[in-house]
Backbone as JSON Lines, residues from 0, in Angstrom:
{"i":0,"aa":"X","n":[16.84,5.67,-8.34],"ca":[15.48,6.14,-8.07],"c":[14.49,4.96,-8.06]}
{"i":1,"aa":"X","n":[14.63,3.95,-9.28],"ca":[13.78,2.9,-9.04],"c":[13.97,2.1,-7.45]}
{"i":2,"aa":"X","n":[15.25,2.26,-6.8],"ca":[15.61,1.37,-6.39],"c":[14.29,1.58,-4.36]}
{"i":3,"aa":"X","n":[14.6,3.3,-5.08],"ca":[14.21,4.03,-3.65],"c":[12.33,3.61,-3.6]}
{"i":4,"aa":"X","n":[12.04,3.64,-4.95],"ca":[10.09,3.59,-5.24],"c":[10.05,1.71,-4.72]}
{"i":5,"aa":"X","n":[10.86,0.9,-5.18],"ca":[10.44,-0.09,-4.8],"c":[10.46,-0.51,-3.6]}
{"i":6,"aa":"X","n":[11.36,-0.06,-2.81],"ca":[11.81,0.36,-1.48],"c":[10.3,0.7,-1.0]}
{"i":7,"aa":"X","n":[9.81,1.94,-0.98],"ca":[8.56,2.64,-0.34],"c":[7.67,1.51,-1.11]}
{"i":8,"aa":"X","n":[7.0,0.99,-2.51],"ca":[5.85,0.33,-2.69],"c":[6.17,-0.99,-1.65]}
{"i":9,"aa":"X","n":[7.19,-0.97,-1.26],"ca":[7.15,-2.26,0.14],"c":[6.76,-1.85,1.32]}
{"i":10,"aa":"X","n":[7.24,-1.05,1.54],"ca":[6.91,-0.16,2.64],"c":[5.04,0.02,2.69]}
{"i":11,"aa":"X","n":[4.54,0.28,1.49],"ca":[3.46,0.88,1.9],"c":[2.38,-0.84,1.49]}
{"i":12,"aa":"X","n":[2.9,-1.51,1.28],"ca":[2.98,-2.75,1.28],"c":[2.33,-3.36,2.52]}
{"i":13,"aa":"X","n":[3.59,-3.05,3.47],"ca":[3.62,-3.79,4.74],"c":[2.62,-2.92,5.48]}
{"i":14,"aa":"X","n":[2.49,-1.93,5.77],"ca":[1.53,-0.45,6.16],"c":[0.22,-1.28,6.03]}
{"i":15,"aa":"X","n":[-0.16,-1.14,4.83],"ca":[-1.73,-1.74,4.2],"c":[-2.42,-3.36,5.08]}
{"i":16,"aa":"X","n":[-0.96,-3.89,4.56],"ca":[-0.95,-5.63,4.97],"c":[-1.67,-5.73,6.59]}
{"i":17,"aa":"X","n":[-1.07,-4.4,7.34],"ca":[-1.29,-4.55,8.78],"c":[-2.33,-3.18,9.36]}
{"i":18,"aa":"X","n":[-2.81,-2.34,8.31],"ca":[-4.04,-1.83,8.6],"c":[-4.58,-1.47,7.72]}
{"i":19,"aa":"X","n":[-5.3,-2.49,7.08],"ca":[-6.0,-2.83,5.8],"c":[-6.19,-1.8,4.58]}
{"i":20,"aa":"X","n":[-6.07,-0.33,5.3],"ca":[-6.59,0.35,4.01],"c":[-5.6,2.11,4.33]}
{"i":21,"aa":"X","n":[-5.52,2.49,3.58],"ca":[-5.08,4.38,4.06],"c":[-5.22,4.8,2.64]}
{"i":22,"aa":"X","n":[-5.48,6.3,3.02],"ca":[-5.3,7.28,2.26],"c":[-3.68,7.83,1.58]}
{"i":23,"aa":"X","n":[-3.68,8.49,0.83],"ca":[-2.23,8.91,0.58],"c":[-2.09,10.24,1.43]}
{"i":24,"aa":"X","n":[-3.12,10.93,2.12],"ca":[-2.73,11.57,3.03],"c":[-2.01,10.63,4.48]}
{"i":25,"aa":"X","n":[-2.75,9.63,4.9],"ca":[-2.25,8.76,5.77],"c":[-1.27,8.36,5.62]}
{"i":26,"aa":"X","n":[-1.16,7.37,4.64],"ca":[0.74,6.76,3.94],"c":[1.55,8.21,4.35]}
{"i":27,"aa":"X","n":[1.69,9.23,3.7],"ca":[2.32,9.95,3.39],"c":[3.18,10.46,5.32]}
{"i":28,"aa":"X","n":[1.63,10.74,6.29],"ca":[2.0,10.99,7.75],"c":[2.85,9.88,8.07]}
{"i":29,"aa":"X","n":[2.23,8.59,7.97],"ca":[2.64,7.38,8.61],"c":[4.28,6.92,8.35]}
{"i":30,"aa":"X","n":[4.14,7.15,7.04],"ca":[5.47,6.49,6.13],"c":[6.78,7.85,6.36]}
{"i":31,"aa":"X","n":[6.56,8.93,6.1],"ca":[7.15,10.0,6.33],"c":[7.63,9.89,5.15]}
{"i":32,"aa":"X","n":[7.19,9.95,3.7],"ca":[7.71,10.4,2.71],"c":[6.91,11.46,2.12]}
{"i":33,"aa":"X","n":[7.07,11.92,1.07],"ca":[6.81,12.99,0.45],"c":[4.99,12.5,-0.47]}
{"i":34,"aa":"X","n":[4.47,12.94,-0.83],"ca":[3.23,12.52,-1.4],"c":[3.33,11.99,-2.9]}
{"i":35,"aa":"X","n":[4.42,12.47,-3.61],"ca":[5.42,12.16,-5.02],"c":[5.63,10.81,-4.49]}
{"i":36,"aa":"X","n":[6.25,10.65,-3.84],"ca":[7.03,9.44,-3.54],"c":[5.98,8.41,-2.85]}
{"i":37,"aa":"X","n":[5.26,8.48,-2.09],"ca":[3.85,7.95,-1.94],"c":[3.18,7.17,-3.1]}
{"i":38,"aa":"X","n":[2.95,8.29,-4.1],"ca":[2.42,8.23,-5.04],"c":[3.04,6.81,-6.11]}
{"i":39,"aa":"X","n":[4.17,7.24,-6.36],"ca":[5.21,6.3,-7.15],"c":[4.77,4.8,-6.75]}
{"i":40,"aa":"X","n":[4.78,4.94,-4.9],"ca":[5.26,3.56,-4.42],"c":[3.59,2.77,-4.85]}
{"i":41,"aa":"X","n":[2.35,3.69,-4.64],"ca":[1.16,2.77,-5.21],"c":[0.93,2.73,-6.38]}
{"i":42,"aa":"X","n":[1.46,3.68,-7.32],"ca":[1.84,3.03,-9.11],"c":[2.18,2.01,-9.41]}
{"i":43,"aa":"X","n":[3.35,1.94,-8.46],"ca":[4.49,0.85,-8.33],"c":[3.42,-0.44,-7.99]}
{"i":44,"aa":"X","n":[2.75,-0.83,-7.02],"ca":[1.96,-1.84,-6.36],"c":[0.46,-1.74,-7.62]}
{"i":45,"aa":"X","n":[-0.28,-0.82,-7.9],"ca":[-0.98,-0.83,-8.79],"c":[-0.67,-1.58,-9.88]}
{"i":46,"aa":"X","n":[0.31,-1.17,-10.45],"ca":[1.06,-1.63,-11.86],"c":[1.17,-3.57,-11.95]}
{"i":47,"aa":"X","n":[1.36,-3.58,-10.25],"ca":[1.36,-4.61,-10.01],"c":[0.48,-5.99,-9.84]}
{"i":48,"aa":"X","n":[-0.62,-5.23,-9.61],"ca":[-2.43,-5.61,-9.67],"c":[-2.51,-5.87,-7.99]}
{"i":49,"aa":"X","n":[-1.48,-5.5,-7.03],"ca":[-1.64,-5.52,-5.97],"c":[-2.11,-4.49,-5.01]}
{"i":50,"aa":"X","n":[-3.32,-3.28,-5.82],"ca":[-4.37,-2.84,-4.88],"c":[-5.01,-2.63,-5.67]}
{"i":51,"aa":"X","n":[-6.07,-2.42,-4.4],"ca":[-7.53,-2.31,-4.67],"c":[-7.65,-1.24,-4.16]}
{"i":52,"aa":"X","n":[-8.58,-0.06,-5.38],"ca":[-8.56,1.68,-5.08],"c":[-10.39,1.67,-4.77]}
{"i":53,"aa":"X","n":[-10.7,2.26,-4.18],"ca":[-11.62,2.55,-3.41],"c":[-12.29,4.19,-3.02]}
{"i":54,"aa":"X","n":[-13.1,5.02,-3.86],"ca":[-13.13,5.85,-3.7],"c":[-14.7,6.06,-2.62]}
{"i":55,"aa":"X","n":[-14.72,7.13,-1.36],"ca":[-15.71,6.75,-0.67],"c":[-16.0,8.28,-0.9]}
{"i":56,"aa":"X","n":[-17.08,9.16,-1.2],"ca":[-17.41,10.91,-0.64],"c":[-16.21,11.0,-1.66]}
{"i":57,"aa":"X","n":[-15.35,11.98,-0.9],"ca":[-14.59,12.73,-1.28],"c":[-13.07,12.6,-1.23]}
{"i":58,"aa":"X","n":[-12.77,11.22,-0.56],"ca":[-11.39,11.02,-0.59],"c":[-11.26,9.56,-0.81]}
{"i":59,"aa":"X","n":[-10.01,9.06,-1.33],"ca":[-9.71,7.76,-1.76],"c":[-8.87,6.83,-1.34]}
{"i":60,"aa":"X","n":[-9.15,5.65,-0.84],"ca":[-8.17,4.86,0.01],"c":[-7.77,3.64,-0.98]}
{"i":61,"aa":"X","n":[-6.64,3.22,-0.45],"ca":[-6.06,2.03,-1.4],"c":[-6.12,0.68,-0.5]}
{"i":62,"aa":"X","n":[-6.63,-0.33,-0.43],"ca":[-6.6,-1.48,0.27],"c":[-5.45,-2.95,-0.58]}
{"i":63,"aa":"X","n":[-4.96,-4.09,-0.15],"ca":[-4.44,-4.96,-0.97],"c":[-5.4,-5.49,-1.36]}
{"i":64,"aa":"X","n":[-5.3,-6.17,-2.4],"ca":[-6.53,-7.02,-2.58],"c":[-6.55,-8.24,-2.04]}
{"i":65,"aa":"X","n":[-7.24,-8.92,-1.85],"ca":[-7.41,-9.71,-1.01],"c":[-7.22,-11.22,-1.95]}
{"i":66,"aa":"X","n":[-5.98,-11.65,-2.4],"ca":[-5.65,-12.86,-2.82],"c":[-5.23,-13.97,-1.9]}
{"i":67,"aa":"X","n":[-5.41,-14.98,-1.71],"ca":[-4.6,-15.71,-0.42],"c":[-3.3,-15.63,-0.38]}
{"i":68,"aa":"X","n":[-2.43,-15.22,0.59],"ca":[-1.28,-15.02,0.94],"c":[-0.46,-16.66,0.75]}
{"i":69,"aa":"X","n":[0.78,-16.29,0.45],"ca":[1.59,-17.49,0.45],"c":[2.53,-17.52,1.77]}
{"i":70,"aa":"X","n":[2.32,-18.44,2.44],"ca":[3.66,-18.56,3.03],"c":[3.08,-17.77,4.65]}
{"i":71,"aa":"X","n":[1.73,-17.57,4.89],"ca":[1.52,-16.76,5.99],"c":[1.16,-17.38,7.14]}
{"i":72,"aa":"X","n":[1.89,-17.78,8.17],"ca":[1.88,-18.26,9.02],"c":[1.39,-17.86,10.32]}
{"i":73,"aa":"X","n":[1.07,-18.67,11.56],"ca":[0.99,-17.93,12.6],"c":[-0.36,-17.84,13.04]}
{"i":74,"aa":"X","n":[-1.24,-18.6,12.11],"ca":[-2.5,-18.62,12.25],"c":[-2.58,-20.11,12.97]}
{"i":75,"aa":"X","n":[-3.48,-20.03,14.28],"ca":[-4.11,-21.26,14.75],"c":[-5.18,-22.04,14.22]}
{"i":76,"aa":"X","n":[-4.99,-23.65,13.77],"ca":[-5.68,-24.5,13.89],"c":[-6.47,-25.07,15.24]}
């Protein structure tokens, strides 16, 4: 079971990394897992100090936080 949550907190990882922010209604469409399992995978990344929760009105989005990336290439000088 751990093996499957760390699995998805990558997943929703890479999701975020490449459109900055979602809801766990969004993750949940996008990713096609269950909202439990959703849930786990941003515990999992939370726990981690790798998001940033954001509540706007009435619903709540999770963004990464914005530390400088290691190793991220691909950017022009």
């Amino acid at each position: 079971m751990l093996d499957e949550i760390g699995t998805i907190a990558g997943e929703i990882w890479q999701y975020l990394n490449e459109n900055e922010e979602a809801s766990v209604g969004k993750l949940t469409q996008e990713l096609k897992h269950t909202d439990r399992m959703i849930l786990l995978g941003l515990g999992w990344l939370a726990r981690e100090g790798q998001l940033n929760i954001v509540k706007r009105q009435r619903a709540t989005y999770f963004l990464l936080n914005s530390t400088p990336s290691s190793g991220n290439e691909g950017s022009s000088s």
